[in-house]
Each structure stands twice: as C-alpha cells, then as structure tokens.
C-alpha positions, -999 to +999 in steps of 0.1 A: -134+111-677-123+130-645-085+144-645-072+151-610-041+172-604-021+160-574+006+181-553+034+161-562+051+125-568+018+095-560+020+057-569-005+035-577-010-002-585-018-011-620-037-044-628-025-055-660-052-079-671-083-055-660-061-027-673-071-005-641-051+016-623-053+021-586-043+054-563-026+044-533-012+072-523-029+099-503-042+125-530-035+155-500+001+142-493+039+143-511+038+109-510+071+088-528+095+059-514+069+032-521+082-002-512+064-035-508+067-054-480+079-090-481+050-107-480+038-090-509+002-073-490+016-044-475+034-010-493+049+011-471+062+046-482+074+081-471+047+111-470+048+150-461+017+159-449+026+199-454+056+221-464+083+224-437+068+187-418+092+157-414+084+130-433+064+105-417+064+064-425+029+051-436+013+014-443-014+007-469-026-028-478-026-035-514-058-025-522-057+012-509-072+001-475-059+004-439-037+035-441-018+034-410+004+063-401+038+042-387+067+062-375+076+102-381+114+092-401+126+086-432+149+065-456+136+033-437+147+001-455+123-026-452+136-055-440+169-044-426 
C-alpha cells in the first residue's frame, strides 16, 4: 500500500458499498470548500494553486474527471 502526503486540506468521495475511496482534489493544490452542485454530478470547490495566489473556483465531475478551472474568487455559494 502507497501513502501519499498532500500539501494541505483534499476531499474525496467515498463509495460505501465498494468501500473505495476516491481523490478528487488536485494532489498539487490547497484545495477545501467542496460543494456539490444541485444536480448531484458536479463538485465545485476553492483551490490555491501556490502561496501568496487568490483562490480560484474549480469544477470536477463526480468521478475525478473534467477539472475545469471556473472563476479566480472565492466564498462562492452555489445556487445563490
């Protein structure tokens, strides 16, 4: 079994019935904020890419795929 150290805060989706745990957060990035979006298939969340950068707004898809950088923010609410 590998151990990987990230930076910071990650999130991940965990599958109860498999028991498997998924990474969904960049391993190279501060990432925290996750939310889901409303029709349950998206997770947007807040991300540093370095020390010193604003936070920028990001989109993954429920199963780690299409990472879409969004919006350079923060403290978005989703739907609102």
């Amino acid at each position: 079994e590998t151990v990987t150290i990230l930076p910071g805060p990650a999130f991940f989706v965990s599958e109860i019935r498999s028991k498997r745990r998924v990474l969904l957060s960049p391993p190279s990035m501060l990432s925290n904020n996750a939310e889901w979006s409303r029709d349950g298939l998206q997770i947007f969340f807040t991300c540093r890419e370095s020390a010193g950068k604003a936070p920028t707004i990001y989109r993954v898809f429920w199963d780690g795929t299409s990472q879409v950088k969004i919006h350079s923010a923060h403290d978005y609410v989703i739907g609102q």
